[in-house]
Every structure is written in C-alpha cells, then in structure tokens.
C-alpha positions in Angstrom: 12.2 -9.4 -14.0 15.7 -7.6 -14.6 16.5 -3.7 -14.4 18.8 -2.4 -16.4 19.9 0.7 -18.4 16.7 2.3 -17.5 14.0 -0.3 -18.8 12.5 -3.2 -17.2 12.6 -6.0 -18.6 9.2 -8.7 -17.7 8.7 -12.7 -17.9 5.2 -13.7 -17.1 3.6 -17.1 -17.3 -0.2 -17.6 -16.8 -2.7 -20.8 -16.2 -4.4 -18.7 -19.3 -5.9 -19.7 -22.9 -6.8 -16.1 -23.7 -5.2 -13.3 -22.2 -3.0 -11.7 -18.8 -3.0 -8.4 -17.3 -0.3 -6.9 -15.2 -0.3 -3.6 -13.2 1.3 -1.3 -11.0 -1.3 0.2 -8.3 -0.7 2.7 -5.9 -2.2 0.1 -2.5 -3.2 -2.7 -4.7 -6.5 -1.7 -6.4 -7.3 -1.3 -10.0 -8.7 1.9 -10.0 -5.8 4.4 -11.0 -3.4 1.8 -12.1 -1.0 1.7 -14.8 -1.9 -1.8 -16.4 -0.2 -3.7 -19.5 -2.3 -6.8 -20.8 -1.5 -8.9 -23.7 -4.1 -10.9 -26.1 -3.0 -14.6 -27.2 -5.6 -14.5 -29.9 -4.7 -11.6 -31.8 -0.8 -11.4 -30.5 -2.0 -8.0 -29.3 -0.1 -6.2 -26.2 -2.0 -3.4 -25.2 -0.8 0.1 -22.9 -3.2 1.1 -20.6 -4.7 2.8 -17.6 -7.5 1.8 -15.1 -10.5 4.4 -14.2 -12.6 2.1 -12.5 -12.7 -1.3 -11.5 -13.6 -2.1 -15.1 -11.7 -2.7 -18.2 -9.1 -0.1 -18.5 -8.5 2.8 -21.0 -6.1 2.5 -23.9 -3.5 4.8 -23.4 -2.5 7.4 -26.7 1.1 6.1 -26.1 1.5 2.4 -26.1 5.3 2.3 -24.2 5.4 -1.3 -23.2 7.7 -3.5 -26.1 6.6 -7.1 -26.7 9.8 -9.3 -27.0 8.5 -12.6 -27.5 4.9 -14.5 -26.8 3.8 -18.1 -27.0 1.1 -19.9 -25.9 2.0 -23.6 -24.5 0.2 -26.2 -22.7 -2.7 -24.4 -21.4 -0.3 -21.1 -20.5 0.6 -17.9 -21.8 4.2 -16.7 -21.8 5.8 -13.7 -23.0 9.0 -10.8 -22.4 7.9 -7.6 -22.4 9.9 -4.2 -21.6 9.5 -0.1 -20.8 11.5 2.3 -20.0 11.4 2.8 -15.9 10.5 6.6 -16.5 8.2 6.9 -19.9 7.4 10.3 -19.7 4.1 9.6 -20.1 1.3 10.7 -18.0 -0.6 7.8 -18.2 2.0 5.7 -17.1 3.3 5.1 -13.4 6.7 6.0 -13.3 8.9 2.9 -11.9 11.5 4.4 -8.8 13.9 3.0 -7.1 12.3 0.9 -4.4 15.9 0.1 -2.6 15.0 2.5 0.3 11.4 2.7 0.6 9.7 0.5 3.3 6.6 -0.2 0.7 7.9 -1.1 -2.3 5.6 -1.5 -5.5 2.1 -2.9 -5.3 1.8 -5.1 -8.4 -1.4 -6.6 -9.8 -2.2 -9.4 -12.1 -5.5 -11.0 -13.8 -6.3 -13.4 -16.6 -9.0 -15.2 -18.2 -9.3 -17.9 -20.8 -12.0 -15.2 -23.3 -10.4 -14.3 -27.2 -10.3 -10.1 -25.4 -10.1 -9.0 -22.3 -12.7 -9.3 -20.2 -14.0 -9.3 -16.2 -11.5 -11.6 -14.4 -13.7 -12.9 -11.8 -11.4 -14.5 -9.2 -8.5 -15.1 -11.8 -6.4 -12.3 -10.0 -3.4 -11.5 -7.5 -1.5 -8.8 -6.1 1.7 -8.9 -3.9 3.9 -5.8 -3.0 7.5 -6.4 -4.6 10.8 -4.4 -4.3 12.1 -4.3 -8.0 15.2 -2.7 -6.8 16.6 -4.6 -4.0 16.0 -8.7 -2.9 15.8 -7.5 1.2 13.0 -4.7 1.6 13.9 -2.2 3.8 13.2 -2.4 7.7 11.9 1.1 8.3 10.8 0.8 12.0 14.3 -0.8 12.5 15.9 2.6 11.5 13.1 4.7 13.6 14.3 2.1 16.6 18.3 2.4 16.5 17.6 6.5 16.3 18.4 8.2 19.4 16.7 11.0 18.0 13.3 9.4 18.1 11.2 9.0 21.1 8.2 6.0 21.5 5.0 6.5 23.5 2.7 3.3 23.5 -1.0 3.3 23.9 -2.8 -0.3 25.0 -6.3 -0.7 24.9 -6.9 -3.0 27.7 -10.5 -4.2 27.3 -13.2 -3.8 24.2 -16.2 -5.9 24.6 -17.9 -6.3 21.1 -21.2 -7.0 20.5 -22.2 -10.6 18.7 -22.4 -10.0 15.3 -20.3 -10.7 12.2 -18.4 -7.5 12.0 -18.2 -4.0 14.1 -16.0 -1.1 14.4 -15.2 0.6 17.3 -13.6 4.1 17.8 -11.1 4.5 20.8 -9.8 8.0 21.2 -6.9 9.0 22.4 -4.6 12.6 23.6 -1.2 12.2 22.4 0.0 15.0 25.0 -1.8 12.4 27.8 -0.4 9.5 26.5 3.1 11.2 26.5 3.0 13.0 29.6 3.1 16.5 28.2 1.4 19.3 29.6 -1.3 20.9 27.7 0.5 24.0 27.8 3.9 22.6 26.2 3.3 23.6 22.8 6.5 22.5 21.4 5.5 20.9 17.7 6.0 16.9 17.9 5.9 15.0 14.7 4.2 11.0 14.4 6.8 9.8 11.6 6.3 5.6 12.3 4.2 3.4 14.5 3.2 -0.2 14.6 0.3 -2.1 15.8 0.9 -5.2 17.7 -1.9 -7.2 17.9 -3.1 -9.6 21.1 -1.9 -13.0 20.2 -5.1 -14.7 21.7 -7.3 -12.5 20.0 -5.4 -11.0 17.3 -6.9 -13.1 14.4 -10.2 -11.2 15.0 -8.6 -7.6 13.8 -9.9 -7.1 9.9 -8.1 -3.5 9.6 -8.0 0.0 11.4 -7.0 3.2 10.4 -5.3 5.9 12.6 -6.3 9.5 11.7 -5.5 12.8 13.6 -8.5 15.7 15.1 -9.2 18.5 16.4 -12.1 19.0 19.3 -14.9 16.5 20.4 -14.2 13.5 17.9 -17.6 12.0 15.6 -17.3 9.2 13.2 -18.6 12.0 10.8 -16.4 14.7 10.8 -14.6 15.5 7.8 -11.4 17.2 8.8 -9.3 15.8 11.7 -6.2 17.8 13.3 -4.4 17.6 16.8 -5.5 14.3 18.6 -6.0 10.7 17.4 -8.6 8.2 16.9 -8.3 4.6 16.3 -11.2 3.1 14.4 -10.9 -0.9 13.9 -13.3 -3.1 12.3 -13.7 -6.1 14.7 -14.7 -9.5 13.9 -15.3 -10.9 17.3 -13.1 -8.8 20.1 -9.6 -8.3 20.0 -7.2 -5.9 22.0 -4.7 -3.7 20.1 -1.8 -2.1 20.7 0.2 1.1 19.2 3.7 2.2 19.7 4.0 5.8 18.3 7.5 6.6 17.5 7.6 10.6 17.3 10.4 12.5 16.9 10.9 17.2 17.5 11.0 19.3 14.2 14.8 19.8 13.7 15.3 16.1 14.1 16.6 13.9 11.1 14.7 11.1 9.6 16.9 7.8 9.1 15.7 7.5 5.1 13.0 8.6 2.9 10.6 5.9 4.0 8.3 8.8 5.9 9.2 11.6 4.2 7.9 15.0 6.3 4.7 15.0 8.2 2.4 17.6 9.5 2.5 18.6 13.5 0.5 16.6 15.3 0.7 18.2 18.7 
C-alpha cells in the first residue's frame, strides 16, 4: 500500500478463483467493520459495512476506486484506492497511525464461489501501521517519563483445577498495592501497564481483562469504579504479573497513545 495526497492506494493478491475481502476493524472482528470486497466473476468491487458476522451491507456510497483487476494462475490481483477521510458514515475514517501504539486492525477473507459468500477458514487479520514502518513503543515513552510512577502487583500462586479452561478473578487495592493511605484522596490516573507473564507457565494464559470497581467485587456486577480486578481465563495454571504505570492529574502524557482516563483512586 502507498499513502499519498489523501487517498490510499491498495495491491492485494489472493490464493482465490472467486472473490477477496478486505477490512478495517476496530480489534479485529467483522462485526462493525468497514469492508471492501471485489468479485472476479462479474469484475464487481463492492463498498461495504459489516453488522454481524455475516455478509456485510452495501453501503449507499461506494468510495473505494478499482484501478486494475486480473485473475492469474489460480489468484486474484487488483489496485484499488479511497480517499483516507471519505466523509462517509459508513466508512472508517483512515488516521494517521505514526503515533498511536495500536495501529489499524486490518481483515481479509476469500473464497473460490462466483459472489461472496461465508469464508470458512479462508481469512486473516494482522494490526498494521499505514503511516510509519516502526510502530510506536508506547510503554517506552511511559518508562523514560519522570512524571510517571510504577506500582507492580505479582500473583504468586493460583492452583487451577483440571480441566480444559477456567477463569479466575484476583482482586486487588490499588491504594494497598501503592502504599497510600486510605485517607489520601489525591486523584491518581492508570494511563499504561503491561502483563508479564511466568516464562514456565506463561503459555497456559488465553487472555485477561483488567477492569476498575467500586465495593465488594462479583463476577456479576455491571458497573465497576475505584479498585481492580483481574479476571484471566487459564488453561492449566499460570502466574501473572502487572506493572501499573500511573501518573497525578496535572501531569503530561508523552503522546496520544492513552489519551485521558478516568480517576481510578
């Protein structure tokens, strides 16, 4: 791909006899994205916009430009452009990824059927930075701030039952784990952290998600506030660890990466 006077411009070559599909997803999902898909059979390129995890909507305005197409050996290849910012509600408009610590989460499918159709396992993703060939090291930046402070919270032990899968909820005070006092209420602000995972037992970590509360914590409760929780999904058992890096109100972030973030304590 090449960016320039406010279009992208797209090469794509597929293992595909009858169509591909390519996306931009807000975490890599199909629901909500902005998908382009071309058909080889009817030299159709086609603007549209996913609902559901099912074949996406035409959009009223079809922004993406086909510049060339041919089908060759088995694969599909074409050049196809749109303007970074269409204007159009349907479409996802394309920033500048050259400071962001995320980049763009692009998806792709493609089948060997006439139309479009259910992919199957004919599919990828991969996060790219359009705008830059380095991505940005946003924990670096937190590190090198003198502004920012780190607290770190270890979860020595966590037996896990047999079984193929189970989460576990391990909760947590931030004003503990930093040595505040309960009475210091001086706002603090979680704008980074990283999980560093047990290199014995690491491999058994699917995923966990960090989330903020307020009073006794339950799996069920809908609206979390001024502590944490950390709920992992375990494969066998694993030990995690977390280094928060926090920084007072008035303080400046390095970049845009985090943007501004509710008090947590």
């Amino acid at each position: 791909w090449r960016i320039t006077d406010g279009k992208i411009y797209v090469g794509i070559e597929a293992n595909a006899g009858g169509w591909v599909g390519l996306g931009i997803s807000e975490t890599g999902g199909m629901k909500g994205a902005d998908i382009m898909y071309y058909e080889a059979g009817s030299n159709l390129l086609v603007d549209s916009f996913a609902e559901a995890n099912a074949k996406p909507l035409v959009d009223v305005c079809q922004d993406w430009v086909l510049g060339s197409a041919s089908k060759e050996g088995g694969k599909i290849i074409l050049e196809v452009s749109r303007a970074l910012d269409t204007g159009d509600d349907q479409d996802w408009k394309i920033v500048n990824d050259a400071e962001t610590a995320l980049g763009h989460a692009i998806i792709a499918a493609w089948g060997d059927t006439p139309s479009m159709m259910y992919h199957g396992e004919s599919k990828a993703k991969k996060r790219l930075f359009l705008f830059q060939d380095h991505p940005f090291d946003g924990l670096a930046a937190l590190q090198t701030n003198p502004a920012i402070k780190t607290t770190e919270l270890v979860h020595h032990a966590f037996d896990v039952p047999a079984g193929p899968s189970f989460y576990g909820y391990w909760c947590v005070n931030l004003k503990g784990a930093m040595g505040v006092s309960p009475d210091d209420d001086t706002a603090r602000h979680v704008v980074g952290y990283e999980a560093i995972l047990d290199p014995q037992s690491g491999h058994h970590v699917h995923h966990f998600r960090v989330f903020a509360y307020e009073g006794e914590y339950a799996p069920t409760r809908p609206r979390p506030a001024h502590a944490l929780a950390l709920s992992l999904l375990l494969l066998v058992g694993a030990a995690v660890f977390l280094r928060y890096f926090l920084t007072l109100p008035n303080s400046r972030l390095p970049s845009p990466l985090l943007g501004s973030a509710p008090p947590l304590l």
